[in-house]
N, CA, C and O atoms as a printed pandas DataFrame, in Angstrom:
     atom_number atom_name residue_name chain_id  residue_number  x_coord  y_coord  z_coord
0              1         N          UNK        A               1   34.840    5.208   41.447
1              2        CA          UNK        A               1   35.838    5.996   42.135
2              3         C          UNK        A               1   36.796    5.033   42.809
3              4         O          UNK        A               1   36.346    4.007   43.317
4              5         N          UNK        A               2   37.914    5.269   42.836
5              6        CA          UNK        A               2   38.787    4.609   43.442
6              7         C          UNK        A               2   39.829    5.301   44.253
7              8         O          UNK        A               2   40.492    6.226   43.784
8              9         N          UNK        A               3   39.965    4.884   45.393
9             10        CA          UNK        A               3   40.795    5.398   46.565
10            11         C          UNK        A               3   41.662    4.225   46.783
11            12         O          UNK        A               3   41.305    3.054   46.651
12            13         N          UNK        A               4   43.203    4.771   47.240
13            14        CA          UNK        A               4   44.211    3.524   47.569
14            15         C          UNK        A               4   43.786    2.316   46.705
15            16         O          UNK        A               4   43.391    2.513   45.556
16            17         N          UNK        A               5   43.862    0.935   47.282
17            18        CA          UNK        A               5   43.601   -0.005   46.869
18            19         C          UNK        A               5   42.262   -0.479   46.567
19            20         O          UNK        A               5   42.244   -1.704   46.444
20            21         N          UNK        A               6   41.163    0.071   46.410
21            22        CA          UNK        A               6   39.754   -0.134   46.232
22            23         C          UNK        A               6   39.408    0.252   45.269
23            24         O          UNK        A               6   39.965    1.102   44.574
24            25         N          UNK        A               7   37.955   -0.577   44.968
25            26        CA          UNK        A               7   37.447   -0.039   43.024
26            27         C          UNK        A               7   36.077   -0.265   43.589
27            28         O          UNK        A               7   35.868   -1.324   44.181
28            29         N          UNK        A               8   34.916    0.817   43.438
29            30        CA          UNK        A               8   33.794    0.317   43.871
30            31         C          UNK        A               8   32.827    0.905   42.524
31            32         O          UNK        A               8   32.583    2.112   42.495
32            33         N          UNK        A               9   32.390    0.167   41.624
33            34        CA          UNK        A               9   31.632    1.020   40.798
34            35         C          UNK        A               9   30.165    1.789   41.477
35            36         O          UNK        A               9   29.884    1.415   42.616
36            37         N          UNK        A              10   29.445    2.596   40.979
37            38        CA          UNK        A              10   28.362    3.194   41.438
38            39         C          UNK        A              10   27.699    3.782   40.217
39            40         O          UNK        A              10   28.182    4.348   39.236
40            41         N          UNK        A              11   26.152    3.418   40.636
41            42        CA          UNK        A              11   25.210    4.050   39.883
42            43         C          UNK        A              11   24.658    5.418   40.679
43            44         O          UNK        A              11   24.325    5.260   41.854
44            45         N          UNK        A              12   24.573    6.427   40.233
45            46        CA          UNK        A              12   24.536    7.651   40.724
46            47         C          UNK        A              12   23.292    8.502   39.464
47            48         O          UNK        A              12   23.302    8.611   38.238
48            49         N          UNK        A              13   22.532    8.869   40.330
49            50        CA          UNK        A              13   21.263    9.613   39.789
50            51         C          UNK        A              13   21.939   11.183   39.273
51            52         O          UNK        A              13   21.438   11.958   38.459
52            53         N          UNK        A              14   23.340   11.358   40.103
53            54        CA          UNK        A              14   24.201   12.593   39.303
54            55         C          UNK        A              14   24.680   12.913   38.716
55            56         O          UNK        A              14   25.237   13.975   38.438
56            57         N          UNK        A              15   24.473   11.316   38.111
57            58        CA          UNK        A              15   25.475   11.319   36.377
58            59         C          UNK        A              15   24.666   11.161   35.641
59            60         O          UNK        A              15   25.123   10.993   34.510
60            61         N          UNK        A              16   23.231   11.110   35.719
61            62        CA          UNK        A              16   22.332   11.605   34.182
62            63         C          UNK        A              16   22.479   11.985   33.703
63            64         O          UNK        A              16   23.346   12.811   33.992
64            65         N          UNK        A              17   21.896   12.048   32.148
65            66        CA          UNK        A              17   22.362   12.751   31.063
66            67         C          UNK        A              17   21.904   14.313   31.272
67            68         O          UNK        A              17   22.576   15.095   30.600
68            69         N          UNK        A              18   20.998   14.840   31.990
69            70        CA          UNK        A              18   20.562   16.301   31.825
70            71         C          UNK        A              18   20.775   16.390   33.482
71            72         O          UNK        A              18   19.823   16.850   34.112
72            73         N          UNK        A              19   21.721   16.063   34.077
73            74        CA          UNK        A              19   22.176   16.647   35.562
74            75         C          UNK        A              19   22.857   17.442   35.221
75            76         O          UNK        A              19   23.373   17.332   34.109
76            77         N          UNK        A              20   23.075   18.334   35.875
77            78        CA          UNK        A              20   23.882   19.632   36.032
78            79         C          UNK        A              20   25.331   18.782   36.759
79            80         O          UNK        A              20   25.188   17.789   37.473
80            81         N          UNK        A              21   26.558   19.321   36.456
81            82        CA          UNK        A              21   28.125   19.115   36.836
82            83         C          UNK        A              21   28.054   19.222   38.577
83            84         O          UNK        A              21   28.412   18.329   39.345
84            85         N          UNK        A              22   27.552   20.417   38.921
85            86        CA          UNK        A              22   27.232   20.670   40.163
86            87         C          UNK        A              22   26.833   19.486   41.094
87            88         O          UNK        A              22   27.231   19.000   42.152
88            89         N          UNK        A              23   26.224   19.347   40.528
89            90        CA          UNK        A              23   25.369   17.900   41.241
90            91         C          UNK        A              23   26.142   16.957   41.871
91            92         O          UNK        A              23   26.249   16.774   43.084
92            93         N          UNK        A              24   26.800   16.231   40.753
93            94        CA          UNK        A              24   27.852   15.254   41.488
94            95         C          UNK        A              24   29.402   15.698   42.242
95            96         O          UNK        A              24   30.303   15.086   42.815
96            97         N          UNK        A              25   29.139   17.009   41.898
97            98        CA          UNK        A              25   30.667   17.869   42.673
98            99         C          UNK        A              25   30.182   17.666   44.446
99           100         O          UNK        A              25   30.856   17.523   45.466
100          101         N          UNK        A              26   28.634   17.741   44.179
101          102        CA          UNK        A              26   28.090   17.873   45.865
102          103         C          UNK        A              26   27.762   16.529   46.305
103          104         O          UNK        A              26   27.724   16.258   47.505
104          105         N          UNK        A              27   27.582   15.885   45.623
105          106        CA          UNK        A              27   27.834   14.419   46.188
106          107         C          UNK        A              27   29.344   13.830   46.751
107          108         O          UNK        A              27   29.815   13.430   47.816
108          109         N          UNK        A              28   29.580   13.940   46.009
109          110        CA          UNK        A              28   31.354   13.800   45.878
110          111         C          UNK        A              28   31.684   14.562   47.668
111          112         O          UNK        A              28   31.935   13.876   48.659
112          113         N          UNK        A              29   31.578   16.216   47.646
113          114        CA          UNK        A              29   31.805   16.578   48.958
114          115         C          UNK        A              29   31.183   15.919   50.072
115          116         O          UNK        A              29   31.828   15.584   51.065
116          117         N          UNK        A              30   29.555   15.658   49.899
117          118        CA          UNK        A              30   28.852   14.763   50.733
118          119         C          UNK        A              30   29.679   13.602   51.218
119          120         O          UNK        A              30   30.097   13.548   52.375
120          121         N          UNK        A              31   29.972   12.414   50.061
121          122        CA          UNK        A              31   30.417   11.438   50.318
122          123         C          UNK        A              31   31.672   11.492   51.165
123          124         O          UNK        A              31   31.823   11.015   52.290
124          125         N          UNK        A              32   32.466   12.098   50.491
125          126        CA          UNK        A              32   33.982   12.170   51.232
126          127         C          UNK        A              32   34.006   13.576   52.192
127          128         O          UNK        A              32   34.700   14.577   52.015
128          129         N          UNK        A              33   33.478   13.436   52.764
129          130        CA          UNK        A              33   33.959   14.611   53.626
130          131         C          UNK        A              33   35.231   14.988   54.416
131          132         O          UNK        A              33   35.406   15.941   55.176
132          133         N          UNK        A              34   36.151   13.913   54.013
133          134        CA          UNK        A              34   37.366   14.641   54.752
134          135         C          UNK        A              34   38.157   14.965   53.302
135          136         O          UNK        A              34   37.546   15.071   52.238
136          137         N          UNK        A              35   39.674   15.110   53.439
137          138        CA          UNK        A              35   40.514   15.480   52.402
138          139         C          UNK        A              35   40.555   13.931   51.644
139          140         O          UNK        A              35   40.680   13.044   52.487
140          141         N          UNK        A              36   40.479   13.445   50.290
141          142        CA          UNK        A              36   40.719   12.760   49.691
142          143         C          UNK        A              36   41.604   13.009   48.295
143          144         O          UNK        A              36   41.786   14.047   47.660
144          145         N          UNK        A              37   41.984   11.924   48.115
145          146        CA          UNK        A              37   42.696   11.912   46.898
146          147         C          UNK        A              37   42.389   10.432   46.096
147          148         O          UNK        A              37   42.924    9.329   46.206
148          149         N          UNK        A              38   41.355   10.896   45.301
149          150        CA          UNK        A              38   40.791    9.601   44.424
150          151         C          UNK        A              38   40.928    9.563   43.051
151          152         O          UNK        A              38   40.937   10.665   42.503
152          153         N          UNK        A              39   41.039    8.567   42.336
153          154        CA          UNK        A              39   40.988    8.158   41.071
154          155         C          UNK        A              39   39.693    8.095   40.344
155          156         O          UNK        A              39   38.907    7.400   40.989
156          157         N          UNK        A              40   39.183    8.545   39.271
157          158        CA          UNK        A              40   37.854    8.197   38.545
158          159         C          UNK        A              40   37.638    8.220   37.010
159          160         O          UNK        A              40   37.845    9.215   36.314
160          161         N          UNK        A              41   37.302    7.297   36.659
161          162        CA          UNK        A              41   36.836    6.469   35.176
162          163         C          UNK        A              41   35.834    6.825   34.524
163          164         O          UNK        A              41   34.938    6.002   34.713
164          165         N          UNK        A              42   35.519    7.633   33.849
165          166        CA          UNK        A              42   34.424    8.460   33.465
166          167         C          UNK        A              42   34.295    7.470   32.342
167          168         O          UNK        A              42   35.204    6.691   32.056
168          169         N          UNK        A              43   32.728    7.534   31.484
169          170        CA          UNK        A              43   32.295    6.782   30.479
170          171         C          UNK        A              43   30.925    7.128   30.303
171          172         O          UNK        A              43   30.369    7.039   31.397
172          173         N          UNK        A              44   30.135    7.484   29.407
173          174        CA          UNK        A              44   28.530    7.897   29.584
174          175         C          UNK        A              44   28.354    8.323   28.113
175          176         O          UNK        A              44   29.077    7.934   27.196
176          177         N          UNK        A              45   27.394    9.099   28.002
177          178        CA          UNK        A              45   26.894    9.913   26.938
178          179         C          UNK        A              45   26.985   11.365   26.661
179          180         O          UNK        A              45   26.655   12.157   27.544
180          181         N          UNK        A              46   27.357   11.733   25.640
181          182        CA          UNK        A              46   27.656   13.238   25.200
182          183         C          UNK        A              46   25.895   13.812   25.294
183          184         O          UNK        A              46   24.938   13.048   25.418
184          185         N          UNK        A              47   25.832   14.952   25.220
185          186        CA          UNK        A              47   27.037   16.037   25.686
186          187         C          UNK        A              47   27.776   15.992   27.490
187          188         O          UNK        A              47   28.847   16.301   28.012
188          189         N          UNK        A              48   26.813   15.571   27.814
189          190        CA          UNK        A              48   26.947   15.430   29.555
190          191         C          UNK        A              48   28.297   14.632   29.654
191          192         O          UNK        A              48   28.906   14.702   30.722
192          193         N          UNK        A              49   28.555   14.256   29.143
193          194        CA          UNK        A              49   30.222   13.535   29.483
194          195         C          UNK        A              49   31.263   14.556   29.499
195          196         O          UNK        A              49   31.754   14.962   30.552
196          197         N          UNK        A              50   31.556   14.914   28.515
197          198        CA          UNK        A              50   32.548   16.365   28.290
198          199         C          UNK        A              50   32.151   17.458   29.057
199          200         O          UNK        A              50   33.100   18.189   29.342
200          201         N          UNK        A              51   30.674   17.950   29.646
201          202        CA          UNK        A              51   30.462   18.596   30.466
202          203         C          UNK        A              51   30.839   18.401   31.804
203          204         O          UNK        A              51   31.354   19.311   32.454
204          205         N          UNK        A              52   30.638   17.368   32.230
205          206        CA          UNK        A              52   30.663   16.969   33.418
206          207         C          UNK        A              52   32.874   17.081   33.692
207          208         O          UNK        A              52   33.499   17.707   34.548
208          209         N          UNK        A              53   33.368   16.230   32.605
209          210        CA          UNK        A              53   34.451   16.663   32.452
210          211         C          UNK        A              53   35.431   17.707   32.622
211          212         O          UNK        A              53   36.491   17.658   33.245
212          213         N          UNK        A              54   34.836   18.811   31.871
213          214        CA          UNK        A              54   35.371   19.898   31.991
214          215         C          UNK        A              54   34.932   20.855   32.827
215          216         O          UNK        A              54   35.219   21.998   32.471
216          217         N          UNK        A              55   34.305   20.743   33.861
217          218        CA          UNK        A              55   33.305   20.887   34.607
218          219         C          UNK        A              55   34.238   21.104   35.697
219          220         O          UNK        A              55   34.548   22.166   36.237
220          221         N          UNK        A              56   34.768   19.520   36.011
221          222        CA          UNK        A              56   35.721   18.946   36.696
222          223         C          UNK        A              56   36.881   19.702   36.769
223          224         O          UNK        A              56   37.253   20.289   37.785
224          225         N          UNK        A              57   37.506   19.692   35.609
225          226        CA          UNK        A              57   39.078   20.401   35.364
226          227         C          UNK        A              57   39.419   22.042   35.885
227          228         O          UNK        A              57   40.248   22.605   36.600
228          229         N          UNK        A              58   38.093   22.453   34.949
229          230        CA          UNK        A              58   38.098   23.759   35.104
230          231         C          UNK        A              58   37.010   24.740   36.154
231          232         O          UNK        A              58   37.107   25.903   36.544
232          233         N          UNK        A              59   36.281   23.994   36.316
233          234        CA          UNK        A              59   35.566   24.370   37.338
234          235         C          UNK        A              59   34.447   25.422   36.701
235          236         O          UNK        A              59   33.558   25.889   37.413
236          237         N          UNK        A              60   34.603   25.820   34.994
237          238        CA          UNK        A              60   33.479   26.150   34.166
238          239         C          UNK        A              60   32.808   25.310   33.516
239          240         O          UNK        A              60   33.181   24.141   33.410
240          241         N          UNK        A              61   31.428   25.885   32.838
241          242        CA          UNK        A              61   30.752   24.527   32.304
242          243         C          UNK        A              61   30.848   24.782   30.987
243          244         O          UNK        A              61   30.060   24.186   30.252
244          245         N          UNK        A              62   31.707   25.605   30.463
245          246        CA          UNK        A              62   32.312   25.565   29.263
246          247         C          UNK        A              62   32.776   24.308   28.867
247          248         O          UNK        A              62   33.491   23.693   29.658
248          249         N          UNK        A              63   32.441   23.714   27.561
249          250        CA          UNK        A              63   32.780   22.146   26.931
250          251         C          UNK        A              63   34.128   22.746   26.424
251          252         O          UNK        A              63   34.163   23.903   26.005
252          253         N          UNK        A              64   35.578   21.710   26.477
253          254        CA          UNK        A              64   36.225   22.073   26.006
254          255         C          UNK        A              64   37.126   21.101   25.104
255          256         O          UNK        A              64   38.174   21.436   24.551
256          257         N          UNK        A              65   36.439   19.653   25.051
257          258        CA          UNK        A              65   36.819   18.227   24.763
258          259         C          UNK        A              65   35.679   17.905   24.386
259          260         O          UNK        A              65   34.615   18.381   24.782
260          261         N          UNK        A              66   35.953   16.546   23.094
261          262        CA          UNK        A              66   34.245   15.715   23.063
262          263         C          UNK        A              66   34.399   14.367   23.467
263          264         O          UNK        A              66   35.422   14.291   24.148
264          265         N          UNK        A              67   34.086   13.754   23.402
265          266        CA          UNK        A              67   34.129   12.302   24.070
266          267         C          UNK        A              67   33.879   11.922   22.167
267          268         O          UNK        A              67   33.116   12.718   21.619
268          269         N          UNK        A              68   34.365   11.006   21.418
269          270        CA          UNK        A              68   33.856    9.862   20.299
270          271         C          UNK        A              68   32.656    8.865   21.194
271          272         O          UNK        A              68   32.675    8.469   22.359
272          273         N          UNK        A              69   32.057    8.752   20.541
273          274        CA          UNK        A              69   31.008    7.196   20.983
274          275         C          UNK        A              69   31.721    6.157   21.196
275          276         O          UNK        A              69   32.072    5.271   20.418
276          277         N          UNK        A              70   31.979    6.350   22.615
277          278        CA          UNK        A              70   32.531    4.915   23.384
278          279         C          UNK        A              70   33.686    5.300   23.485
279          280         O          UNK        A              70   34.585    4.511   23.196
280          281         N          UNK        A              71   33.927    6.336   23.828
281          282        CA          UNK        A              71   35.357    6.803   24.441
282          283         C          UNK        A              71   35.393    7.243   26.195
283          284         O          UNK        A              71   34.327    7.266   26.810
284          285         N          UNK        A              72   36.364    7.491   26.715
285          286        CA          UNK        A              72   36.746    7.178   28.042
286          287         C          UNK        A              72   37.632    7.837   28.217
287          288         O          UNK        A              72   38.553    8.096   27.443
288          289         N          UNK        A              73   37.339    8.411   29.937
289          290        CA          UNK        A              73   38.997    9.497   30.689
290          291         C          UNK        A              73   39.020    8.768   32.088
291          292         O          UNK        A              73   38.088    8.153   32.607
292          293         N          UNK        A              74   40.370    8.983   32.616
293          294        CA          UNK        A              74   40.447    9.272   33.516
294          295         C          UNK        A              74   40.751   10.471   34.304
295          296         O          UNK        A              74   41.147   11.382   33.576
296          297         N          UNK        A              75   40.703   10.745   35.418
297          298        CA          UNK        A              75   40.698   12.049   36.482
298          299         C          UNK        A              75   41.225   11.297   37.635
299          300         O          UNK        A              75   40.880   10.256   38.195
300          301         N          UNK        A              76   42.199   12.182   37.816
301          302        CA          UNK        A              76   42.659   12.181   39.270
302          303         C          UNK        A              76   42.037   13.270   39.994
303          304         O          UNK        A              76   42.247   14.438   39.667
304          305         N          UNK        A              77   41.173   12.906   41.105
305          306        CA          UNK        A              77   40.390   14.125   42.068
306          307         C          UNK        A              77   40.936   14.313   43.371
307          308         O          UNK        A              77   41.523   13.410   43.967
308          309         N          UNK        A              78   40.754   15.516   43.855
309          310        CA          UNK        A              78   41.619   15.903   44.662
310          311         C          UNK        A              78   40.441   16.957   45.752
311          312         O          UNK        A              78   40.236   18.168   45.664
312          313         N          UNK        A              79   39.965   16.167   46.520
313          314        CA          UNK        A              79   38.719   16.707   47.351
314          315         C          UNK        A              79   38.650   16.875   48.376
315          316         O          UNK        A              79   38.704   15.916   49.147
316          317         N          UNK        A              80   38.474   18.390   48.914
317          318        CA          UNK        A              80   38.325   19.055   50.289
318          319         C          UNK        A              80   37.113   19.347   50.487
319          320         O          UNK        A              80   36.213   18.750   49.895
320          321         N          UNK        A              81   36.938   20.105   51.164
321          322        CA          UNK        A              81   36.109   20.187   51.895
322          323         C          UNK        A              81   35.114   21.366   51.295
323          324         O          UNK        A              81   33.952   21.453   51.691
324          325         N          UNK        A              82   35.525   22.038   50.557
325          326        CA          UNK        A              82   34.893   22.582   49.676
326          327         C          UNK        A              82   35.420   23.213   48.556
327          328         O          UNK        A              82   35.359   24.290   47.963
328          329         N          UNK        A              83   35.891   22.268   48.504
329          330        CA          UNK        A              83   36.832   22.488   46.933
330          331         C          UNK        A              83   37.390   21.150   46.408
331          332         O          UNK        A              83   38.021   20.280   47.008
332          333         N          UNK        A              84   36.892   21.243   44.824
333          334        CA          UNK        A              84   37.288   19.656   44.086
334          335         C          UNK        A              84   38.156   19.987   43.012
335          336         O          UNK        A              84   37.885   20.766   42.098
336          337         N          UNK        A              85   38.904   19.541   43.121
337          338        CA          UNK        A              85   40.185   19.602   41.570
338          339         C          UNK        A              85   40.247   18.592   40.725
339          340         O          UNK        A              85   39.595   17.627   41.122
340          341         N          UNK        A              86   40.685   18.466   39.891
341          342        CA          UNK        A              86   40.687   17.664   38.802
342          343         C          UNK        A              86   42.179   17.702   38.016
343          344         O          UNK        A              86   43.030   18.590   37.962
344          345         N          UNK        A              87   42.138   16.663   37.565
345          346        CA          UNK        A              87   43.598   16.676   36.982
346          347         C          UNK        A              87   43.333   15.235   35.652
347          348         O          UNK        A              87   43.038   14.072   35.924
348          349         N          UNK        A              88   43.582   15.884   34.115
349          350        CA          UNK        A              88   43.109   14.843   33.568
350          351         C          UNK        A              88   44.416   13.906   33.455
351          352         O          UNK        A              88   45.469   14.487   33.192
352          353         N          UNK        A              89   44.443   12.460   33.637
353          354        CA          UNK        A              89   45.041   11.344   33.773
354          355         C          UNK        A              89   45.449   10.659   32.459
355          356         O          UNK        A              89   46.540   10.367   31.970
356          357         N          UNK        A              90   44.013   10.492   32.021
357          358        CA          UNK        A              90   44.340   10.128   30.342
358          359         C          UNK        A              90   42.666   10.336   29.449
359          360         O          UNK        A              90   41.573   10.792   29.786
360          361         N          UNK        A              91   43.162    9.795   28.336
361          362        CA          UNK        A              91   41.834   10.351   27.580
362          363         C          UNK        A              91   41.791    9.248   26.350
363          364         O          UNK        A              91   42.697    9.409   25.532
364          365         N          UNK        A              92   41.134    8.456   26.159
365          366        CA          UNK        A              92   41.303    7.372   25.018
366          367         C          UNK        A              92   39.920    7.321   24.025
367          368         O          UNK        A              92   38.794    7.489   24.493
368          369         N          UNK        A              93   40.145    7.095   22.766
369          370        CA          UNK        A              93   39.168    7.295   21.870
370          371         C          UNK        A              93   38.929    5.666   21.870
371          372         O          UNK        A              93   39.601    4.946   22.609
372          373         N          UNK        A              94   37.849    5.100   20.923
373          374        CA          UNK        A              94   36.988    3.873   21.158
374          375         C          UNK        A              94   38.124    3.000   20.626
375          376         O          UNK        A              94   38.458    1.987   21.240
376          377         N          UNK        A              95   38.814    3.435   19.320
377          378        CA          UNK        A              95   40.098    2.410   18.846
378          379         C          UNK        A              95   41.153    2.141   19.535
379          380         O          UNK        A              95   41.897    1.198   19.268
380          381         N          UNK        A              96   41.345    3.039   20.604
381          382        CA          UNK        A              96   42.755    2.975   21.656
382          383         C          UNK        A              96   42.137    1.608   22.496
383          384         O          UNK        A              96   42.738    0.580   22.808
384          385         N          UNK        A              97   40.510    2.044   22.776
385          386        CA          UNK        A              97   40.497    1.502   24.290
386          387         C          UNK        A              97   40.104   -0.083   23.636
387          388         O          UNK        A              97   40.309   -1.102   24.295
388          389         N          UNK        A              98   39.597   -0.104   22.449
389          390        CA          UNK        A              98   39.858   -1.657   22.022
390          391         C          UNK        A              98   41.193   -2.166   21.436
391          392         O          UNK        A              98   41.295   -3.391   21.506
392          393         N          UNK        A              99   41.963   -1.697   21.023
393          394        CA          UNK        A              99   43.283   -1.869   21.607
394          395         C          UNK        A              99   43.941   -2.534   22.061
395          396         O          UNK        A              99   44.795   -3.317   21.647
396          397         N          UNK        A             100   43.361   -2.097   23.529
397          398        CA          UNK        A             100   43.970   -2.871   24.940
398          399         C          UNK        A             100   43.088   -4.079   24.840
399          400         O          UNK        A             100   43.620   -5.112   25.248
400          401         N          UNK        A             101   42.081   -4.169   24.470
401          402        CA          UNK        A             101   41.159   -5.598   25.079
402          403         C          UNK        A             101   41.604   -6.744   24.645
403          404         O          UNK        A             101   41.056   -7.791   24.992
């Protein structure tokens, strides 16, 4: 997650592959408890990636995107106090993001 000028990676027990979306929506409120506006780099394993994703956007756990093997989004999050928004940023398949390297 990244806020202003900071990048802190994290290992989080809420991004398992069979966690529920919920999960890290309530961490997320936990953590930041005031109004934030953060940046985040998603990367993991299907199906839970696109879930967790669209999860995010839409606030259903309807899949509505797939992730390719070794593909990557970003999200701009937008977090109150009990309410998280999502806004997708970008979305790159495994040939884009080697690409750039």
């Amino acid at each position: 997650i990244k806020e202003a000028d900071t990048l802190t990676p994290e290992m989080l027990s809420e991004l398992t592959p069979n966690s529920d979306p919920q999960e890290f929506c309530h961490w997320l409120r936990t953590k930041y408890r005031a109004e934030v506006d953060a940046s985040l780099a998603v990367c993991g394993h299907e199906p839970h990636l696109s879930a967790l994703c669209s999860f995010l956007l839409t606030g259903r756990s309807e899949n509505f995107f797939e992730f390719k093997r070794g593909g990557a989004a970003g999200l701009d999050l937008y977090i109150r106090s009990h309410d998280i928004k999502a806004q997708l940023s970008w979305f790159m398949k495994p040939s884009q993001l080697r690409s750039i390297t």
